[in-house]
C-alpha positions as MATLAB code, in Angstrom:
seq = 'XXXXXXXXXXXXXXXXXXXXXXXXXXXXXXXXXXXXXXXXXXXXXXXXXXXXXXXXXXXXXXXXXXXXXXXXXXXXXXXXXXXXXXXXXXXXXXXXXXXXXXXXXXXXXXXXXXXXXXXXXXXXXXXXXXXXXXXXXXXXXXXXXXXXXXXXXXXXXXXXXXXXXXXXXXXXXXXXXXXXXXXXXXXXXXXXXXXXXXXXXXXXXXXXXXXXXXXXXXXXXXXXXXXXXXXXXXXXXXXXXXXXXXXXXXXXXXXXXXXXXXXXXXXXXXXXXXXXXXXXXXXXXXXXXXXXXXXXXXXXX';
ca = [
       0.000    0.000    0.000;
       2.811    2.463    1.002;
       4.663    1.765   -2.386;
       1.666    2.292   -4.456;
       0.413    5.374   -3.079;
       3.774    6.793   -3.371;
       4.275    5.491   -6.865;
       0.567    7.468   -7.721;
       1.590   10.916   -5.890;
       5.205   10.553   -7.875;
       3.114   10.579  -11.092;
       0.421   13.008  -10.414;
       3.016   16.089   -8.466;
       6.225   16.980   -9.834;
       6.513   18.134   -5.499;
       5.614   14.934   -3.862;
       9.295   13.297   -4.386;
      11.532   15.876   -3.101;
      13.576   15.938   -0.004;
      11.934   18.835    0.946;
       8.469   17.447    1.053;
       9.438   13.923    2.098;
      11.532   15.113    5.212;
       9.959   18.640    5.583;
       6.431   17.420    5.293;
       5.967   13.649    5.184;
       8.174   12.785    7.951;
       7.470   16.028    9.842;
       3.337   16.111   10.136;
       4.183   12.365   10.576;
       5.916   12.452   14.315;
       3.465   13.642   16.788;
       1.386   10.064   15.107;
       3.985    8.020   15.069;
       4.645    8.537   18.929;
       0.687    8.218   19.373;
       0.778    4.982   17.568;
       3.847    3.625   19.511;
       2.030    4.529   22.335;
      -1.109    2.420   21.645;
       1.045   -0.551   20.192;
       2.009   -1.834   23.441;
      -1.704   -2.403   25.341;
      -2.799   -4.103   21.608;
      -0.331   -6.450   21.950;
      -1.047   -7.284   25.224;
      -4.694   -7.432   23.512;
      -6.134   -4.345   25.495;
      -6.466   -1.022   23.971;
      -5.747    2.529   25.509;
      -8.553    5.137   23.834;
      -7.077    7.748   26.101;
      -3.930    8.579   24.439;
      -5.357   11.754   22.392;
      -6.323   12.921   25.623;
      -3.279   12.505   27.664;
      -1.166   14.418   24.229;
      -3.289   17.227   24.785;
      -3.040   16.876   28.359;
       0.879   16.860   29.077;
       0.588   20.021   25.856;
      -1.297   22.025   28.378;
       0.368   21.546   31.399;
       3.696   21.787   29.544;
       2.367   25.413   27.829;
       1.233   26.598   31.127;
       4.519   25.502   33.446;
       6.341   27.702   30.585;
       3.861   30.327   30.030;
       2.945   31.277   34.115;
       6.356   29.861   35.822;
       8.905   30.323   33.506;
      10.190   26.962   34.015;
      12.142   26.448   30.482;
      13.464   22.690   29.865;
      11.976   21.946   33.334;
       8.197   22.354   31.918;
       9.192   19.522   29.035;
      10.186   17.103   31.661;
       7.115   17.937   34.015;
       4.693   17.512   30.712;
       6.582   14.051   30.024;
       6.376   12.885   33.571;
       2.713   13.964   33.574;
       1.961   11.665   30.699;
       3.584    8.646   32.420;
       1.778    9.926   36.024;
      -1.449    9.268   34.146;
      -0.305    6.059   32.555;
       0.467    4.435   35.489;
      -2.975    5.595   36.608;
      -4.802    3.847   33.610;
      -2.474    0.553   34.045;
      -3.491    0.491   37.543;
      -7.138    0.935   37.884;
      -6.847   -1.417   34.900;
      -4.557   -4.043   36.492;
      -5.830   -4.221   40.113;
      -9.422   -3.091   39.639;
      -9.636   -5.690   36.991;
     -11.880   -3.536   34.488;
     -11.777   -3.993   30.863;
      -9.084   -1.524   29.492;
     -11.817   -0.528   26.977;
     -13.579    1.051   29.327;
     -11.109    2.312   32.113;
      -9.292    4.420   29.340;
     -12.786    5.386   27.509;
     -13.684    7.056   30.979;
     -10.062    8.370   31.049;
     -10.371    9.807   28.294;
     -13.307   12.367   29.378;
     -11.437   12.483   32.380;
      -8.042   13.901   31.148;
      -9.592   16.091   28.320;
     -12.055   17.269   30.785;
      -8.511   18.634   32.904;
      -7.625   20.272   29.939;
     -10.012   21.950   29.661;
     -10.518   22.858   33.114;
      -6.840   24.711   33.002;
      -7.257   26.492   30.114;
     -10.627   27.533   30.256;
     -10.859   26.132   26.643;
      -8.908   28.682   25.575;
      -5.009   28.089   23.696;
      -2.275   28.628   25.914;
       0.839   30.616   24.271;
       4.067   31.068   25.110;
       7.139   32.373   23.879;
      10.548   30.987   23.754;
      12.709   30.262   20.929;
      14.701   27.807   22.450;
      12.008   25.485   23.393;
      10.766   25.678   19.491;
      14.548   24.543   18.355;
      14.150   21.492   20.044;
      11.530   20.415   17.963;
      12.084   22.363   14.643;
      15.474   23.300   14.960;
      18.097   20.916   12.739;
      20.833   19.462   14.691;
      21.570   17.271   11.924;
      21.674   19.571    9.096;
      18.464   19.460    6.730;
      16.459   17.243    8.946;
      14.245   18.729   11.772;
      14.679   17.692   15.478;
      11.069   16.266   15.351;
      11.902   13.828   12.782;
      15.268   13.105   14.491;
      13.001   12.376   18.104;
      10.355   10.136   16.378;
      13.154    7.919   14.835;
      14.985    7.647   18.333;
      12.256    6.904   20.157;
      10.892    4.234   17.270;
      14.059    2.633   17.468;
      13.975    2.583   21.546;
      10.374    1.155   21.306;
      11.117   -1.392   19.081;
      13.993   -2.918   20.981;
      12.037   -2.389   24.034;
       9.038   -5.263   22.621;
      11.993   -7.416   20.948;
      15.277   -7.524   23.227;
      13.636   -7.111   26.876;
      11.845   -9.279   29.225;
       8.783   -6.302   29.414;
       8.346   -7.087   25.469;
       8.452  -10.632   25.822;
       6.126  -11.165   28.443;
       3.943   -8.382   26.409;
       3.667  -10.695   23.227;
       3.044  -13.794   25.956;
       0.146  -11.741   27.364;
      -1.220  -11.384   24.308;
      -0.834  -15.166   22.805;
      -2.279  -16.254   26.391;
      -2.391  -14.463   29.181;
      -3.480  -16.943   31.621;
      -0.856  -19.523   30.184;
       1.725  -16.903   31.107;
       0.191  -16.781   34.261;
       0.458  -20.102   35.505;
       4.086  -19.975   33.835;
       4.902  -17.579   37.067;
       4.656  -14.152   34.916;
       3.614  -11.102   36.960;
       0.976  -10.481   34.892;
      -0.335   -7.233   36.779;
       3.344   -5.752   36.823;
       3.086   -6.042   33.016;
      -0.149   -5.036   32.056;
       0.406   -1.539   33.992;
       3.983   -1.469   32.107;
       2.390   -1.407   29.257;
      -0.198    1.516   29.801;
       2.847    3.365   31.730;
       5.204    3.361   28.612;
       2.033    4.273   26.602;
       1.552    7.332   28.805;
       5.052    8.396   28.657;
       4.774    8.377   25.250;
       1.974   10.404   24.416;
       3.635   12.907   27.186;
       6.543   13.097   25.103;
       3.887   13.769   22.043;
       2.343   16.229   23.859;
       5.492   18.376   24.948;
       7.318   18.229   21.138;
       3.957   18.855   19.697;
       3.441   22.444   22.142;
       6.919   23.188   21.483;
       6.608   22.721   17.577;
       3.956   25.435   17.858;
       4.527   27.472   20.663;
       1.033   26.833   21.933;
      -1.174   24.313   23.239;
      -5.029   23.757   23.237;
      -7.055   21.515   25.435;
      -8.086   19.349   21.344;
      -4.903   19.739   20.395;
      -4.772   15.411   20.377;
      -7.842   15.346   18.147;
      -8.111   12.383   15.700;
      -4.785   10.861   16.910;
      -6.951    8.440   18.591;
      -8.477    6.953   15.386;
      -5.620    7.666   13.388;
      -3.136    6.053   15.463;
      -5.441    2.883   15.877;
      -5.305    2.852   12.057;
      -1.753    2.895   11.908;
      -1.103    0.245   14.357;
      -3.533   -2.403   12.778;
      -2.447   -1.377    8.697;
       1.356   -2.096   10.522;
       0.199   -5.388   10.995;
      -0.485   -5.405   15.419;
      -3.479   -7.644   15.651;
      -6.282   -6.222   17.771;
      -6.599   -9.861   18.967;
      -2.819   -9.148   20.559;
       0.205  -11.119   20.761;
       1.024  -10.392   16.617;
       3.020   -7.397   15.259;
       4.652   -4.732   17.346;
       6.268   -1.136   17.008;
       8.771   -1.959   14.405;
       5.936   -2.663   11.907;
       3.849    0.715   13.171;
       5.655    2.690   11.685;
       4.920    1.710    8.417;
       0.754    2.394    9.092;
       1.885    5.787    9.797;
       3.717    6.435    6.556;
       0.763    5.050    4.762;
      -1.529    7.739    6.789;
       0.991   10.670    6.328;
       1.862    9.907    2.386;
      -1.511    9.833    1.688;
      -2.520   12.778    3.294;
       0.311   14.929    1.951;
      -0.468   13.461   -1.387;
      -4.408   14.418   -0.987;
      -2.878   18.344    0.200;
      -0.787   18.558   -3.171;
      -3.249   17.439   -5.167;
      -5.936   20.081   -3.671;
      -8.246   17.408   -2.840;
     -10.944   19.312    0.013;
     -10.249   17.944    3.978;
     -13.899   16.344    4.294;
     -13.227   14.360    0.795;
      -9.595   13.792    1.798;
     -11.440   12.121    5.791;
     -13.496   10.212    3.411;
     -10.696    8.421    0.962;
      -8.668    8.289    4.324;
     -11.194    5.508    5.749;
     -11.625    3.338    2.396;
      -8.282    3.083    2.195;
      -7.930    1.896    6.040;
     -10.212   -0.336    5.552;
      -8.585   -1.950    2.140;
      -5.487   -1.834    3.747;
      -5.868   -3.639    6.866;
      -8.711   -5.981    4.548;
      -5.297   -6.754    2.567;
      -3.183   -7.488    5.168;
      -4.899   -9.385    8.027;
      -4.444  -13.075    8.084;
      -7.738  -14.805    8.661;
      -6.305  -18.141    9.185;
      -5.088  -16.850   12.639;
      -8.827  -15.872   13.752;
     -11.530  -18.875   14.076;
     -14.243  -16.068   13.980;
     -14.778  -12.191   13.287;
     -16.978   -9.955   15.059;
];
């Protein structure tokens, strides 16, 4: 899917394959989704699902804004914002965990909850600030021609993906989701894991949050909307089963690049935003239609 969509924006734009628009556009409006969609891969495996990750971007975005806005805190705010998103992680894995409640629904009333903060502190109302070194970080180029965002999403794809493959966490996170109560009686702190994975998830969609207000100098209490659906798009067209145990963050990425090629492509090609939302879904659906392996499921519902 991700070669043929590029091979039909090569032919239709003379722009499309440039450096300029693959690094300065592509990869760039891709970031802030591909941490979103990290985020999210880990409770899938485990076959839950965290539906308050939007939330807790625009969340940490907000507190982050307002620690450097009112208090003048600098570098101090980012770490505060990041720290907030794992704070609130750790809250979803453990009312999750030890309250036994469906993740579904523990993060679907987190998710009211958190935006419902944001909202609270800002009075819905954008919260500005302004200082130039706190942009840098996340436009600026410390390796010439490439922006810090994209720099920051590739670290931190790299660090998630040996995270599920070379650690015990990611092991036991794949076990959980082949069988969680064989990994159970196999002696596997099940618990411990299951809030691991909504506390890396958290963390994050902090760190989300904080480049995403310092890209723009701002922050708004929606500022995470339709990373939620996006980034559950990107996850299953990477090839995570929502059934869990099958895929992981190495393979996320690509769902991502499908999402952000084909929106860039849409923008150069003038195609209107509620037309572009439209395509967008058909092409979710054909994509993850293509690339799910129904041998693995006995039935779908």
């Amino acid at each position: 899917m991700l070669v043929i969509l590029m091979a039909v924006f090569t032919t239709t734009s003379d722009v499309f394959l440039t450096y300029d628009n693959l690094v300065g556009n592509v990869m760039m409006n891709s970031m802030i989704l591909l941490f979103v969609a990290l985020a999210g891969t880990f409770p899938i495996l485990q076959q839950s699902i965290d539906l308050s990750v939007a939330s807790i971007v625009s969340l940490s975005g907000v507190l982050t804004a307002m620690l450097i806005n009112d208090f003048n805190l600098g570098l101090l705010a980012l770490l505060l914002g990041v720290l907030a998103g794992t704070g609130v992680g750790l809250l979803n894995g453990v009312v999750f965990a030890k309250g036994k409640i469906p993740s579904f629904l523990v993060t679907l009333g987190s998710l009211s909850v958190f935006s419902g903060s944001a909202l609270l502190l800002t009075g819905g109302y954008s919260v500005p600030f302004n200082n130039p070194g706190i942009r840098q970080i996340a436009i600026g180029q410390t390796i010439p021609n490439v922006p810090n965002l994209v720099v920051w999403g590739l670290v931190f794809y790299v660090l998630a993906s040996l995270l599920a493959w070379k650690t015990t966490f990611g092991r036991y996170t794949y076990a959980l989701g082949e069988n969680e109560r064989v990994a159970d009686f196999s002696g596997v702190k099940v618990d411990r894991y299951k809030i691991g994975a909504f506390v890396v998830s958290g963390t994050l969609c902090g760190l989300a949050g904080v480049l995403l207000t310092a890209r723009i100098t701002s922050a708004t209490p929606g500022m995470g909307e339709g990373l939620l659906l996006q980034s559950i798009a990107a996850i299953v067209m990477g090839g995570t089963a929502l059934t869990g145990g099958v895929g992981g963050p190495h393979r996320t990425i690509l769902g991502v690049l499908v999402i952000g090629v084909l929106t860039n492509g849409m923008n150069l090609l003038g195609i209107q935003s509620f037309v572009q939302e439209i395509i967008l879904g058909f092409v979710v659906i054909f994509a993850v239609a293509l690339s799910m392996d129904r041998d693995k499921i006995d039935v779908v519902k």
